[in-house]
N, C-alpha and C positions, 0 to 999 in steps of 0.2 A: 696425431690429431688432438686436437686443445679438449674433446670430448673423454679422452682417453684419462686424463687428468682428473675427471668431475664425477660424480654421481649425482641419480635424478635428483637426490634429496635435495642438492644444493640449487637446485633450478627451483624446486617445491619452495623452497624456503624464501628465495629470494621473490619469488608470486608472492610471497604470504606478505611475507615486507612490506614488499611495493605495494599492497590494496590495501592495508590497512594502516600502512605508514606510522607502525609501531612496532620494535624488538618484541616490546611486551606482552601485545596484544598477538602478536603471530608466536610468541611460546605457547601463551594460551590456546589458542587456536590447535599447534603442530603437538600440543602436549611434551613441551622441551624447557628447558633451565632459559632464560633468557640470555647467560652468557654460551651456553647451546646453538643459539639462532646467530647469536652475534657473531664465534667463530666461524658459523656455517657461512656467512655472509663475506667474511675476511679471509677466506678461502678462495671465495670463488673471484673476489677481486684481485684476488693473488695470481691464479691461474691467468685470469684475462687482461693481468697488468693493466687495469682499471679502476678508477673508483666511481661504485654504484651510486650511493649515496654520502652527503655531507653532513656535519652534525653541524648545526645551528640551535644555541640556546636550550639546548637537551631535548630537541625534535631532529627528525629523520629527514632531507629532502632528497629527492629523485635526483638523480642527474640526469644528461641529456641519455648520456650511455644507457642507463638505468630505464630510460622510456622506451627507448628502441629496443630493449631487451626483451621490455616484458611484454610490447606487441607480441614477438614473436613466440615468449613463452605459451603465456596465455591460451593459444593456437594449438601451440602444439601439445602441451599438456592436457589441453580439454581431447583430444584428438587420442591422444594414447589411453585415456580414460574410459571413453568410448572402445576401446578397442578390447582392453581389459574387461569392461563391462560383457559387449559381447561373445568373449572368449569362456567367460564366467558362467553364464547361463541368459547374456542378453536381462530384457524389461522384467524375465519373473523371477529375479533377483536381484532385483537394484539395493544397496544398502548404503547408510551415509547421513546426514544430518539435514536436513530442509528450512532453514528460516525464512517466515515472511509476513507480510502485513495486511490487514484487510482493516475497512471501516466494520463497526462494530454490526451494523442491520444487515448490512451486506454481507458480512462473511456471515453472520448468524441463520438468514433466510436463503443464500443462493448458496457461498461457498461452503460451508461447514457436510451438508450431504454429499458433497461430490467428492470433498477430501477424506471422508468419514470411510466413503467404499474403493474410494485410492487406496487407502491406507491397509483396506484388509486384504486386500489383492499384493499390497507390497512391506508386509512386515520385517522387510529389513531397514526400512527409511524412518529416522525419526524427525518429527516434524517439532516445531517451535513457532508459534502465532503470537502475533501482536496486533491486538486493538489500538486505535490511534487513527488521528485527525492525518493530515495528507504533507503540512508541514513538518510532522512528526518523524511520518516517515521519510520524508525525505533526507532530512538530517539521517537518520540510521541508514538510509540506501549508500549516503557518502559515505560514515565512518565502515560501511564494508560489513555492516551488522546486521543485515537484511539480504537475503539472496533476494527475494524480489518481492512488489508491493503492489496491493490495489488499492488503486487512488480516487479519489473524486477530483472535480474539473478544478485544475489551479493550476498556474504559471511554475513550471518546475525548472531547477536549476538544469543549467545546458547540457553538463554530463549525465542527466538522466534519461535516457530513450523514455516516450511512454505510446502505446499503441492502444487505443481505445476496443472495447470490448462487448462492454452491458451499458444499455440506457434505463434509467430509471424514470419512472414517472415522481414529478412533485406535487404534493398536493396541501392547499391550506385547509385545516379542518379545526373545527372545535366540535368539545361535546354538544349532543343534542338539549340536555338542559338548559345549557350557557346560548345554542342557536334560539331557543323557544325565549331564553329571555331578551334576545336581539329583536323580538319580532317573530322570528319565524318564518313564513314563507312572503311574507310583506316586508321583510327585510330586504331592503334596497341596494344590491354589490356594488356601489359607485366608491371613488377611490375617495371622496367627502364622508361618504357612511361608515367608510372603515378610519376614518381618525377621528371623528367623533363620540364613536360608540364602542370598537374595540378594543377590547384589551389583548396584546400578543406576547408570544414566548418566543425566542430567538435562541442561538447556539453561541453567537458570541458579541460581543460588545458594537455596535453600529450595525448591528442588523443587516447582513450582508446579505442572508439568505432571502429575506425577506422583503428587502427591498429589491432585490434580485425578481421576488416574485411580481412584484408589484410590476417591475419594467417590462414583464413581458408579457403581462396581460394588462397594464393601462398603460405604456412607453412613458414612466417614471419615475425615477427613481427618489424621485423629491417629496418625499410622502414623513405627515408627521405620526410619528408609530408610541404610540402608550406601552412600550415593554415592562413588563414587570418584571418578569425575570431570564437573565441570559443563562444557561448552561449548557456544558460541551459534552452532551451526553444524550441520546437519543431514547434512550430507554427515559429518561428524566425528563424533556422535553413532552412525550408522549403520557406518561403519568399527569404531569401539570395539564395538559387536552384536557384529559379525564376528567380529571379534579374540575374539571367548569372555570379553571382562571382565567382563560382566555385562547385566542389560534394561534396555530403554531403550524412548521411543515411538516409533514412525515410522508416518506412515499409511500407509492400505492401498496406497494406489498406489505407494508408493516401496518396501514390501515386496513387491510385484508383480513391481516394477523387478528388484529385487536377488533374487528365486527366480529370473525368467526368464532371469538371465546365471549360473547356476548357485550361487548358492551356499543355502546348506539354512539354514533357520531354524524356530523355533515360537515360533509364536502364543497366548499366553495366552487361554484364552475365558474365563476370570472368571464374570461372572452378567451376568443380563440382555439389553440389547441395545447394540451395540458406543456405542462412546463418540464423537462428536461434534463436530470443529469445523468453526463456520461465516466461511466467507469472504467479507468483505464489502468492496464499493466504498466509497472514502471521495474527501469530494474537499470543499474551502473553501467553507459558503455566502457565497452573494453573491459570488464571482470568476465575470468573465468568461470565457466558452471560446472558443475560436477553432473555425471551422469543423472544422479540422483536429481538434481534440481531440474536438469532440462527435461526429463519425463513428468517431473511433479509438473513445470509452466504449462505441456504441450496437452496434458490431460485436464488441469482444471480449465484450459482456454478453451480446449475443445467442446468439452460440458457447459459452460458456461455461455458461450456463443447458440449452441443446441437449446439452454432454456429461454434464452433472451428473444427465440424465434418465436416462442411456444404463444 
């Protein structure tokens, strides 16, 4: 049997390869010499009178062989992993490395408790978090640098799965000073009131979010907006509210946050019914998980779906 010839490692190695489509980054990874991986590689192409991958321009590409391999790898490694796992002592000894991604209000307000009591429950897992906008992660979901991400609503590349989770409420708010100098409660919400007389904070340059709000409580996105300043940072967004520059979004929870430690603001009601975003799991098809990852996904979803009831 062509098995008889191999060991696991050479399967290991060649998954590691194949998902991050780098020698170097899969030593890193296997903790091995780079010409380690390489041999490991030209071994098994040996065995299977194959070749995996071609060098092109000092990059790695898959073959066709190479794809249908690591279908099958992928499978069955994660399956033996699991098996080991439960042989071990099962979920109250999971041990292993965890990366993943959250937006910064989000993980800080919903996810960070639920991983906080995961974590003491499973001190053999170590975890690795990154803050970051949703194109950010996405890029690291490809390079294989992210076991998996929560996303806010954006068109993601095709190899990304994403199953939505948590809805968020938006909402437009300025400080109470900044409203009282608008008028106040004689302050007129028409989509004419808000380009004459406010001033707004946005996250990125064209005002996505904002015009975004605009369309779905006046169906327009044609609106002329006084931004004073763009930045991609929520906590900084929410400061500038403060400060009386002008409105901005923040969802409901982080305005929750910031009345409960005193400071006063209002809330735009516009029309309709409050505005909408959904947060969604994303994560590489076809990568394998490790025991460790599939308990961390299966437990913060399930927490997380639980508070989004509440």
């Amino acid at each position: 049997m062509l098995i008889d010839h191999l060991n696991l490692n050479h399967l290991r190695i060649f998954e590691c390869v194949y998902r991050t489509r780098s020698m170097t980054k899969a030593a890193l990874e296997m903790h091995l010499t780079q010409s380690g991986v390489s041999q490991h590689i030209k071994t098994l192409e040996d065995v299977l009178e194959i070749k995996l991958f071609d060098r092109i321009k000092q990059r790695i590409v898959p073959t066709d062989s190479a794809h249908s391999l690591y279908e099958k790898c992928k499978a069955a490694l994660g399956e033996i992993e699991g098996i080991l796992g439960e042989i071990k002592g099962g979920s109250d000894e999971l041990h292993g490395k965890v990366s993943f991604g959250v937006p910064i209000e989000f993980g800080n307000n919903v996810v960070m408790s639920i991983l906080s009591q995961f974590s003491k429950d499973h001190p053999g897992i170590q975890f690795q978090l990154k803050y970051g906008f949703v194109t950010e992660m996405q890029e690291l979901l490809l390079k294989g640098e992210l076991d998996f991400a929560f996303i806010d609503e954006f068109q993601t590349d095709a190899r990304i799965h994403t199953e939505s989770v948590f809805e968020e409420h938006l909402e437009l708010c300025v400080s109470d000073a900044y409203y009282k100098k608008l008028g106040g409660a004689v302050f007129k919400e028409s989509k004419k009131a808000f380009e004459d007389n406010v001033a707004f904070i946005d996250y990125q340059p064209g005002e996505p979010l904002l015009r975004s709000w605009f369309l779905h409580h006046y169906g327009t996105q044609s609106v002329k907006l006084d931004v004073r300043v763009a930045v991609m940072d929520v906590q900084g967004v929410a400061r500038l509210i403060l400060s009386g520059l002008g409105a901005g979004i923040l969802s409901s929870y982080l305005i929750d946050s910031l009345e409960s430690q005193g400071n006063k603001l209002h809330r735009f009601k516009a029309s309709g019914t409050p505005q909408k975003n959904t947060i969604s799991i994303a994560y590489l098809k076809g990568r394998s998980q490790s025991v460790a990852v599939q308990n961390t996904m299966k437990s913060l979803l399930s927490s997380i779906r639980l508070s989004s009831r509440k």
